[in-house]
C-alpha positions in Angstrom: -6.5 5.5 -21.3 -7.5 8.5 -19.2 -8.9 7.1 -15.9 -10.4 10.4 -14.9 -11.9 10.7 -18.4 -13.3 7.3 -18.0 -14.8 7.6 -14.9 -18.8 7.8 -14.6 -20.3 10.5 -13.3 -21.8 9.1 -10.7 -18.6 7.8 -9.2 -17.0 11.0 -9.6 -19.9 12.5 -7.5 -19.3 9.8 -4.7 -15.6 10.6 -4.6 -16.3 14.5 -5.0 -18.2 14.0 -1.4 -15.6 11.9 -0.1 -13.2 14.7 -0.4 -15.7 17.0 1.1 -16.8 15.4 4.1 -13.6 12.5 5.2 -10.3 12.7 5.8 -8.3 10.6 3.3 -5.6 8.8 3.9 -2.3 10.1 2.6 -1.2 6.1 2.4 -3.5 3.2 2.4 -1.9 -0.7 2.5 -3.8 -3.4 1.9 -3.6 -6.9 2.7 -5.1 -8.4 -0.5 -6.3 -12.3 1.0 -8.8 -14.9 0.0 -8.4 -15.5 -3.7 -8.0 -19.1 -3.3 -11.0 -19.3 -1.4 -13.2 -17.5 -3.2 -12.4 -19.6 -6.1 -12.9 -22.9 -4.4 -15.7 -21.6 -2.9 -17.2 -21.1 -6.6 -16.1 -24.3 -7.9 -13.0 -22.9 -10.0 -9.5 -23.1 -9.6 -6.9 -21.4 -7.5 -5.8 -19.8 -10.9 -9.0 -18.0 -11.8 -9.0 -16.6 -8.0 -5.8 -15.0 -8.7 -6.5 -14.1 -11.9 -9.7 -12.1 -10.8 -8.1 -10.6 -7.7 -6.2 -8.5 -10.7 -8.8 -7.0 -11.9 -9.4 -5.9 -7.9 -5.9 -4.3 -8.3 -6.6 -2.6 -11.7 -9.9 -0.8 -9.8 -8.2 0.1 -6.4 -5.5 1.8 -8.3 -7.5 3.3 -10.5 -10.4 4.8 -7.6 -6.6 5.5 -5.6 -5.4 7.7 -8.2 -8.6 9.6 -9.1 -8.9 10.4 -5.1 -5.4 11.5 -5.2 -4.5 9.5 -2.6 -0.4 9.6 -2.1 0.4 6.2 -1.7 -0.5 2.8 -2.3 1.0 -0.3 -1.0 0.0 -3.7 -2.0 1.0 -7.0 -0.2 1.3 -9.0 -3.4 3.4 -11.7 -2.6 5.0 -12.6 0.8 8.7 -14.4 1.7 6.2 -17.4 3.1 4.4 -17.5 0.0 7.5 -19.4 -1.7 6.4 -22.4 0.3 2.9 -22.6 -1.6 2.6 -25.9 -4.3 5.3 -24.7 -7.1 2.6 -24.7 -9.9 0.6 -22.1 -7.8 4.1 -19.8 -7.2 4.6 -20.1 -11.4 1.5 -19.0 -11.8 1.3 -16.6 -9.4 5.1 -15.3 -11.3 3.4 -15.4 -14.9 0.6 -13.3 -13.8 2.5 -11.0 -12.1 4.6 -10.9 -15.6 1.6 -10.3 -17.6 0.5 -7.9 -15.1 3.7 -5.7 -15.6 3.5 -6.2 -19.3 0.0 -5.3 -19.9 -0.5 -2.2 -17.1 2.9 -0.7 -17.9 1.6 1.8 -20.5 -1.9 2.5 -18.4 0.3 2.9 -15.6 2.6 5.5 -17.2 0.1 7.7 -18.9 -1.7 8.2 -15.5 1.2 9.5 -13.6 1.6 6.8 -11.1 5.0 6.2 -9.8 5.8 2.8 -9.3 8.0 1.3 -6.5 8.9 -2.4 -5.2 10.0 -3.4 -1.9 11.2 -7.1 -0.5 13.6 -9.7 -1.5 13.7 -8.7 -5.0 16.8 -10.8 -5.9 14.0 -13.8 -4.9 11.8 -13.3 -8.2 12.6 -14.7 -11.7 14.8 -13.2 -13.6 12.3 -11.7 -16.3 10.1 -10.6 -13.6 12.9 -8.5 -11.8 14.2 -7.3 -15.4 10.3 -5.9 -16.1 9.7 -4.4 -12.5 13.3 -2.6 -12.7 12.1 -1.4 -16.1 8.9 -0.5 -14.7 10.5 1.5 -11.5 12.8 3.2 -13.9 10.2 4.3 -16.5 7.7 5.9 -14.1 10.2 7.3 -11.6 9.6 11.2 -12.1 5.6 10.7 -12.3 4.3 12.7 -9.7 1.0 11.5 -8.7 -0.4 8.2 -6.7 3.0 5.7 -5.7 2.2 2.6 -6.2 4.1 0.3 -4.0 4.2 -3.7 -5.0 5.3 -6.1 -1.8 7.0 -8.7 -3.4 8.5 -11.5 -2.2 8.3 -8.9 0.7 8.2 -9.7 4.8 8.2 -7.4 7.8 10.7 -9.3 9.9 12.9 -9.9 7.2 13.0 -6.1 6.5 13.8 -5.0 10.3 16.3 -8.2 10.3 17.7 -6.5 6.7 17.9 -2.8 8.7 19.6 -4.0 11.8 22.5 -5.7 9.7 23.2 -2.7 7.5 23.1 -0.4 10.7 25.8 -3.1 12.6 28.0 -2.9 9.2 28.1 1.1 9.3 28.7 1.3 12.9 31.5 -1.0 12.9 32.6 0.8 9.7 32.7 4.0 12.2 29.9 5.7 10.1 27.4 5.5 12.4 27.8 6.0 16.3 25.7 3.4 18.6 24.0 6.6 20.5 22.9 8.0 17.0 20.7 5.6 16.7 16.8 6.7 16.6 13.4 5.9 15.3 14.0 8.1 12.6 17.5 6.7 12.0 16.5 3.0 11.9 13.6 4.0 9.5 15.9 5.3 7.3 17.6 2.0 6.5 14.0 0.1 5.8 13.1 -0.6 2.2 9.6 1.8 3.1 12.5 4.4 3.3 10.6 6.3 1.1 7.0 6.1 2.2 5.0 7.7 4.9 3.9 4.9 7.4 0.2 3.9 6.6 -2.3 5.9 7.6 -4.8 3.3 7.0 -3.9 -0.9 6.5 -6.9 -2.8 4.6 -7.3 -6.7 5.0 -9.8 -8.8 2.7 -11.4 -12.3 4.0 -11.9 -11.5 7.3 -8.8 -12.5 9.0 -7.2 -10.5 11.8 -3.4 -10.7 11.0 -0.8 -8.4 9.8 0.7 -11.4 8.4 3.9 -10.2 8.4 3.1 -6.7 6.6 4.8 -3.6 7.4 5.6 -4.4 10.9 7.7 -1.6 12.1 5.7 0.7 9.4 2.3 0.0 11.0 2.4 0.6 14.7 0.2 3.4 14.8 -1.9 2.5 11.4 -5.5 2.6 11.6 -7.0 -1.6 10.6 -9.9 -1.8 8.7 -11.2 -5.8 8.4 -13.7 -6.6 5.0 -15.1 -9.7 5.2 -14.9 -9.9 1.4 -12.5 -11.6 -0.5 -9.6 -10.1 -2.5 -11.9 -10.7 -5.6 -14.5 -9.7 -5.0 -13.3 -6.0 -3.0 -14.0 -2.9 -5.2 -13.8 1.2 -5.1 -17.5 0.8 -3.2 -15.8 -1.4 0.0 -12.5 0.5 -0.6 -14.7 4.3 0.1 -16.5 2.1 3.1 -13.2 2.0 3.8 -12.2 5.4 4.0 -15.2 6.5 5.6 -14.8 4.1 8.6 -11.0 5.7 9.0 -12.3 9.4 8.7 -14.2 8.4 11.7 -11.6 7.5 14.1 -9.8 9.2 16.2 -6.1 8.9 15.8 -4.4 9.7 19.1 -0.7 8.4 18.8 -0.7 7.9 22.9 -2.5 11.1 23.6 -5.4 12.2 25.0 -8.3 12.5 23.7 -8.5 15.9 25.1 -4.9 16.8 23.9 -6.0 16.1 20.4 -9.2 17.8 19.6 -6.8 21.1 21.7 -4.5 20.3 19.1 -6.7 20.7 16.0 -8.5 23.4 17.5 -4.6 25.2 17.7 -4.2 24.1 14.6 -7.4 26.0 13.0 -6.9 28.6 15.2 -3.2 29.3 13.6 -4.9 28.4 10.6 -7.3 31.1 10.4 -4.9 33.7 11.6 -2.6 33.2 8.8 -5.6 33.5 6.4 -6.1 36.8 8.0 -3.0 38.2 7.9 -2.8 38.2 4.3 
């Protein structure tokens, strides 16, 4: 299925003056939290939280991809979360199963590029054989990446990083003094992604929870006080339109900033001229 041709026209209108009036994020990660919660809250069980916080995921990729927003990263499943009751992890592992199954195709035919980082080796074996299948099928699309945390952690990355760096510099590939921000980067899992522009959390809690850690220190934190479930394209434009609204200084002045962009236009406009 299409999801541009699906879309209703009065969403495409919404996103049409997104794009004209906000900046948009070139990669958005989100801290999906509170499916339990808002299941117990209703009376159901911990299953049918999770179960609807999927079909959260199907629309924030979808309203992600039609606003050709770059990247996508979603904390699915943490390193701690392996120490929830062992029905709830199975569960959690035969959804994510069916999830791979069932969106593959959707998935492909829309041009998203999927991509997986944490402790892959961690997940069941079926589950790593579908996701590799997955990575590898949709690996030339060109549009929104789609990044799945799994079994994923911050610290454990940076931990992950540091080791391989030690091992090449004792290996003599890699001199201690070479070492950089960029260089250490390089040897993270996000090797491939931008750092967020913008990092979303659900439920109302103030955490990073372990997310992105080296990836996020100049990211932009946006707290709903909805649950996974229950967050849609409407809180995910809120959103956007809350980040277009900031000012992103990166340890600068305020002053150097709008200088900058005013440079910027200035060069911007004279190349346009020139032509």
């Amino acid at each position: 299925m299409n999801w541009l041709k699906e879309q209703s026209l009065e969403d495409q209108e919404i996103q049409n003056n997104l794009l004209a009036t906000c900046k948009i994020p070139k990669h958005i990660g989100i801290i999906m939290d509170g499916n339990g919660r808002w299941a117990l809250e209703r009376g159901l069980s911990r299953t049918e939280g999770h179960k609807q916080g999927i079909e959260s995921v199907r629309d924030i990729v979808k309203a992600s991809a039609q606003l050709k927003i770059g990247y996508l990263t979603l904390y699915a499943f943490s390193i701690e979360n392996w120490n929830r009751p062992l029905t709830e992890v199975g569960i959690l592992m035969k959804l994510l199963e069916h999830y791979l199954k069932s969106e593959i195709d959707e998935i492909d035919e829309n041009n998203i590029r999927l991509y997986s980082i944490g402790k892959l080796s961690s997940l069941p074996k079926k589950v790593q054989r579908l996701l590799f299948e997955a990575v590898e099928r949709t690996a030339k699309n060109t549009g929104l990446t789609l990044t799945l945390a799994l079994s994923y952690s911050g610290r454990w990355d940076i931990v992950r990083a540091v080791q391989m760096l030690v091992h090449d510099v004792r290996r003599s590939k890699l001199a201690p003094e070479d070492i950089t921000e960029e260089t250490f980067s390089s040897y993270l899992q996000t090797n491939i992604l931008p750092d967020p522009d913008l990092i979303i959390r659900t439920s109302g809690e103030m955490r990073l929870s372990n997310f992105l850690l080296w990836e996020s220190a100049y990211s932009e934190i946006y707290i709903s006080n909805k649950y996974w479930p229950e967050f849609r394209r409407t809180d995910l434009y809120e959103a956007i339109i809350d980040y277009s609204r900031r000012e992103r200084r990166f340890g600068r002045t305020s002053e150097q900033v709008v200088s900058q962009s005013k440079t910027i236009e200035f060069q911007s406009e004279k190349s346009l001229n020139t032509r």
